[in-house]
N, C-alpha and C positions, 0 to 999 in steps of 0.2 A: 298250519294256517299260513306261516312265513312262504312254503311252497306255493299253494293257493294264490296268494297275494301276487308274486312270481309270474302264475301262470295267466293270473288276469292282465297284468300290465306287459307282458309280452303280447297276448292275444290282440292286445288295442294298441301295439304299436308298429305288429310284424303283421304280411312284409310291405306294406302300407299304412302310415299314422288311419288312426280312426275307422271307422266303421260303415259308413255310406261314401259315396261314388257319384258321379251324372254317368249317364251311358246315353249315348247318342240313338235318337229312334227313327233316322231319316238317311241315304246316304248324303255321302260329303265326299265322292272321290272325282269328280271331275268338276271343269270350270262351269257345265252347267248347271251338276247340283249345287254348286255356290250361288250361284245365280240366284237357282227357286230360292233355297234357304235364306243367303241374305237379302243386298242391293242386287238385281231394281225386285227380284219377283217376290219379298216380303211384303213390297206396297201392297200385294193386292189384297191379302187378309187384313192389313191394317185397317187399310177402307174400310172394311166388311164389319168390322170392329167396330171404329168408329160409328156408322150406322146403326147397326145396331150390337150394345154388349153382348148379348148371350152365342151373339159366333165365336168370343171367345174360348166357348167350351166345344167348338168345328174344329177351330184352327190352331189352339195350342194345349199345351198339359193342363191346364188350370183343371178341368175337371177330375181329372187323377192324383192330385196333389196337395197332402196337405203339411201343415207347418208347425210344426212342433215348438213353443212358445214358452219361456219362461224366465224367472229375474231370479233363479238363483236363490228365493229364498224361503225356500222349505223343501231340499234335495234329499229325497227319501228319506233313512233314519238320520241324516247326516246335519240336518239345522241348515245354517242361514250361511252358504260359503260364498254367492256370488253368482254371477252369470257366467262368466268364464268358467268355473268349478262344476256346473251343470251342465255343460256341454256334452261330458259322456254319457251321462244318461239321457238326453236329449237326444242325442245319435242313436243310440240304444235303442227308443222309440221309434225313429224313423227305420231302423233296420225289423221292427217287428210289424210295424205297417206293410214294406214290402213283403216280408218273409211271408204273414200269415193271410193277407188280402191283396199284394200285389201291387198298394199303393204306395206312388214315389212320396217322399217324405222329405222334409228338410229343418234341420236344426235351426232356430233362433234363439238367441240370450240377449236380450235387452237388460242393458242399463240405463238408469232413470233416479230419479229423487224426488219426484210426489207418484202416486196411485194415477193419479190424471195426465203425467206423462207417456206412464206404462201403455194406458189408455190408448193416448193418443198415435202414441207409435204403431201401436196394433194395428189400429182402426185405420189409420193412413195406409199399410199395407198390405190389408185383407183381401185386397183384390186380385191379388195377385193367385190365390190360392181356391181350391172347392170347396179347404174347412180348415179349421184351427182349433188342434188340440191344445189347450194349456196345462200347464203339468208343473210341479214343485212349486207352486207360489202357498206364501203362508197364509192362514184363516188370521183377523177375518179381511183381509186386502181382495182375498182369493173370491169373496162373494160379491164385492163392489165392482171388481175386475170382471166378471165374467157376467154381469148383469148388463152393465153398461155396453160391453163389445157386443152383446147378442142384441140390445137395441140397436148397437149403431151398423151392425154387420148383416149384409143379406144373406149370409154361407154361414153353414152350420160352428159353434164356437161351443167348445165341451170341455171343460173344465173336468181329465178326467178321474185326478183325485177325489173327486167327488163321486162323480156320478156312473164310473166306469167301478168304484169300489162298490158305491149303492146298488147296482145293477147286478156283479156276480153274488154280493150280500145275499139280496132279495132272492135270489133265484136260488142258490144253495138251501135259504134260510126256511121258505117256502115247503122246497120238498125233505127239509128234515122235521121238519114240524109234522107232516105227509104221516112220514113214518112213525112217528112219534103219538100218531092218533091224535093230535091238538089242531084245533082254527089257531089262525091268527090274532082272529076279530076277538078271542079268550084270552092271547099270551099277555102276562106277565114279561115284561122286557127292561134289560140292566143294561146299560150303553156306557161303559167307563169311557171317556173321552170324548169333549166337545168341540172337537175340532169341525173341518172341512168334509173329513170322510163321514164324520160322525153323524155330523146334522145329516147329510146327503143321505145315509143310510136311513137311518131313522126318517127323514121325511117322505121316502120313498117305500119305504115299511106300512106306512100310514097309508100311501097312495094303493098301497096293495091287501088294505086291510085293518094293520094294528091302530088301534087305539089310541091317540093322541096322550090320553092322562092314566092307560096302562104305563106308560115310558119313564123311566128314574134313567135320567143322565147326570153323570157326575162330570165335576172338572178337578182341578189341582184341589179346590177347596173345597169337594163336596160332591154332595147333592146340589143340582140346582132346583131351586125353590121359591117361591114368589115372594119370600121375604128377604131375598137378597139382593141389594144396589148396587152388586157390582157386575151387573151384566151386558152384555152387548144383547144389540136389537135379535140377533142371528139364536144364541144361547135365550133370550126371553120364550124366546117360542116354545120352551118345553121346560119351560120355570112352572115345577109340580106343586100344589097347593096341599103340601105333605108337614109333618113334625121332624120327617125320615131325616139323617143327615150326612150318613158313610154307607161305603157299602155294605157295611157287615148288616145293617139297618135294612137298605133294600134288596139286599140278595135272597133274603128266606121268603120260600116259595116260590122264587121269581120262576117263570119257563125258559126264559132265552136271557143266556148273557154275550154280548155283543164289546171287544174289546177292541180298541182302536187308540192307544195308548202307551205302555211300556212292558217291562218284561217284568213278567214273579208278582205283579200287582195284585190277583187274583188268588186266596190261599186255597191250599185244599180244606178247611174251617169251611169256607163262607162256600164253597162249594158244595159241600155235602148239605148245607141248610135249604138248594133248589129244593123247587117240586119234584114229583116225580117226572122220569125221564125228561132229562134236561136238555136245551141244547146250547153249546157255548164255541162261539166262534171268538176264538183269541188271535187275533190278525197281527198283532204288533210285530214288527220283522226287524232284526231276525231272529230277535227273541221273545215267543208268544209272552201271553198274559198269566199262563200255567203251561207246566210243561202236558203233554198229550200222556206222556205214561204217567207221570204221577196224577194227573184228574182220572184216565181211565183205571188206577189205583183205588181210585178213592168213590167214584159212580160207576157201575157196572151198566148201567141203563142209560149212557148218556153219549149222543149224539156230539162229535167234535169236528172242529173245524180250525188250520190255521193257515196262516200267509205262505210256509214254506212248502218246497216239492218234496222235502224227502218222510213229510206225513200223508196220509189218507187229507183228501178233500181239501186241497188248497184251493183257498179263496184269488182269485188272480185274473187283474184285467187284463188281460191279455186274451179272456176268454170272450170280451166282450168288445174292445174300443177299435180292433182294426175290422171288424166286420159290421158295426153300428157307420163309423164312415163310410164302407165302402156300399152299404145300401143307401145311406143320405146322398153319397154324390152322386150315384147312379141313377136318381129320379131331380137329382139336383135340390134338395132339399133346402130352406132358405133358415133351417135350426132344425135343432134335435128335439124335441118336445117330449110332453112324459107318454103320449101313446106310443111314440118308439119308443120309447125307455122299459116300459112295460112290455110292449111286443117282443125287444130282444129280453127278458125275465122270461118270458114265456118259454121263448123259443132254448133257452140255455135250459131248463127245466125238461120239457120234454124228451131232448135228445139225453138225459141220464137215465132217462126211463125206460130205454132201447135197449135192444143188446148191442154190445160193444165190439167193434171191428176187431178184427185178428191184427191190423198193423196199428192200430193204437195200444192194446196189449203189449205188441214188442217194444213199441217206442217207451212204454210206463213202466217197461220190464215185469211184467207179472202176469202170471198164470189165468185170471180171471179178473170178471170184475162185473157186480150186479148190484143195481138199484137195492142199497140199504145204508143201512150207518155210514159203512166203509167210500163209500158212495153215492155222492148226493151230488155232486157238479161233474160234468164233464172233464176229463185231459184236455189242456189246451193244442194237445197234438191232432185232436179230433178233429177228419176232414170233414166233419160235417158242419160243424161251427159255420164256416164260409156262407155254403151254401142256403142254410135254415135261417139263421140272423139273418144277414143281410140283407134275404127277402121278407122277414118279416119285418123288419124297421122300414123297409121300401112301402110294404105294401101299408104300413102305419102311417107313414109322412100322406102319401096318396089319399089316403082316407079323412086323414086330419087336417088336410089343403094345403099342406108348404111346402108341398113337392111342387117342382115346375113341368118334369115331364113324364110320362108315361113309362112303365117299365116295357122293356124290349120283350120281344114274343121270346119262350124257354128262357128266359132269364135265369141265368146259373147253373143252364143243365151241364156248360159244360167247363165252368170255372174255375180254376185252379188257382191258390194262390202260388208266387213265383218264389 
């Protein structure tokens, strides 16, 4: 691990600190391209600007560009280090926006001392950007935070702990239930963990089907349950009107357990008391809820899912959040809504159902790969990701009216991410 360790903090610091760049998209070699680019011939987009806003996305990046936003405090497994201490994953972000959809990206860490600061910092500088992803902020700031910017902001604002986790959730979770022979509209569902990711899954579970008072969420203390005062308005929403109050309680028979949580929380006991064929997505990173061999030990008929790559069917935004932007800013969408949110479920869904390209095989290193247990979501190496999302969240915002402009004729026939 010491080597690992090693090789990560050389990778981010050779042979240039950090991880994204600017690159210049204009030349700059003689005094006339000075000229256009700065004084006097910038006047003339400014104008233009001025007049009217949206030539802003004529004459500069703003429509390619989004800003990766956060205060540091909920940095993946890592707790509450700071805005400065989130900066490499912040970068990280922005290197997987260009990598996998092309779009420039830029790190920010805001430091602040109320929630309405955070706000206001945002909100003052939205303009400058297509969209604004928020990333590592803690539950529940992280719901007040991203309610409020998406009123105050006309560009899409995605909070994508949430909703980039709910979104490959759903779509994984969808077609293993497929296989499983189960609806939705029937599961039994166990959500250990009521956080950001949690509620976002679970509320977008429901948007897709599940049953509001099938749901037993737990937190540190429990089951949540309507006999309990010590809840946020966020966690009320799925306060069950149960006796239930562990999970040994509501795990028998449950269909789906959905972990978002900690490591080894989940026994092999209270696993074996699922229904029949189970399915249980333990996402906590980097160490699941159950380990994958010892649950595949203990249920032969059970459907698994966890956060990392080196098991079958990682759960991982990466499959969804650079291409849900890159089709919002491409019709200029003025927010992410739940019919794109469900359009890219859709769209991640069906491309598992496909046969699987020869160079995403090599990139996964393995021999085959076919719609079943072993496979139920995409490689995030899949070039099709790109092109499928991204039109179908385009063609979602269009339909649902918060797109401003038109998609271009062949849109993606020939787009590559860079």
């Amino acid at each position: 691990m010491s080597n690992f360790r090693e090789q990560a903090l050389h990778y981010h610091a050779h042979p240039v600190p950090g991880k994204i760049s600017v690159e210049l998209t204009k030349p700059a070699e003689t005094v006339k391209d000075l000229a256009l680019a700065y004084s006097p011939g910038v006047a003339e987009p400014v104008r233009e600007i001025a007049a009217d806003p949206a030539a802003a996305y004529q004459y500069t990046g703003k429509g390619n560009m989004v800003a990766v936003i956060s205060n540091g405090t909920a940095i993946l497994g890592l707790g509450n280090l700071g805005p400065l201490a989130s900066k490499p994953v912040m970068e990280g972000k922005a290197l997987l926006f260009k990598r996998f959809a092309g779009l420039d990206s830029i790190d920010i860490e805001v430091k602040h001392r109320t929630t309405e600061d955070f706000i206001n910092t945002v909100a003052n500088i939205a303009d400058t950007f297509g969209g604004i992803n928020l990333e590592d902020i803690k539950a529940p700031e992280c719901f007040e935070i991203e309610k409020a910017l998406i009123e105050r902001c006309d560009i899409p604002v995605f909070h994508d702990d949430q909703h980039g986790t709910a979104i490959v959730t759903a779509a994984g979770m969808l077609n293993a239930l497929e296989i499983q022979g189960k609806d939705i509209h029937d599961a039994i569902i166990v959500c250990l963990g009521a956080g950001a990711a949690a509620i976002a899954c679970m509320e977008l579970l429901i948007k897709c089907g599940a049953q509001r008072e099938h749901i037993y969420m737990l937190d540190r203390k429990g089951v949540i349950h309507t006999r309990r005062d010590d809840l946020n308005e966020y966690k009320k929403l799925f306060a069950n009107n149960t006796d239930k109050r562990t999970l040994l309680d509501v795990i028998a028979e449950a269909d789906v357990f959905v972990g978002v949580s900690g490591p080894d929380l989940l026994k092999p006991e209270e696993l074996k008391l699922m229904a029949d064929k189970p399915v249980v997505f333990a996402c906590s990173n980097p160490d699941p809820e159950i380990h994958p061999e010892l649950a595949h030990s203990v249920r032969k008929d059970l459907i698994m899912a966890t956060g990392r790559s080196d098991f079958p069917n990682q759960v991982n935004n990466v499959l969804c959040f650079p291409f849900i932007f890159r089709g919002a800013l491409d019709v200029r969408a003025t927010a992410i809504n739940d019919e794109m949110k469900i359009a890219a479920v859709e769209a991640i869904r069906s491309i598992a159902k496909e046969p699987v390209p020869e160079e995403v095989l090599r990139a996964a290193d393995v021999e085959s790969l076919e719609f079943g247990p072993q496979y139920i979501i995409p490689k995030p190496m899949d070039p099709r990701l790109l092109p499928r999302i991204a039109k179908a969240v385009a063609h979602a915002a269009i339909e649902s009216g918060v797109a401003q402009v038109d998609l271009p004729e062949n849109y993606m026939a020939h787009h590559k991410a860079q």
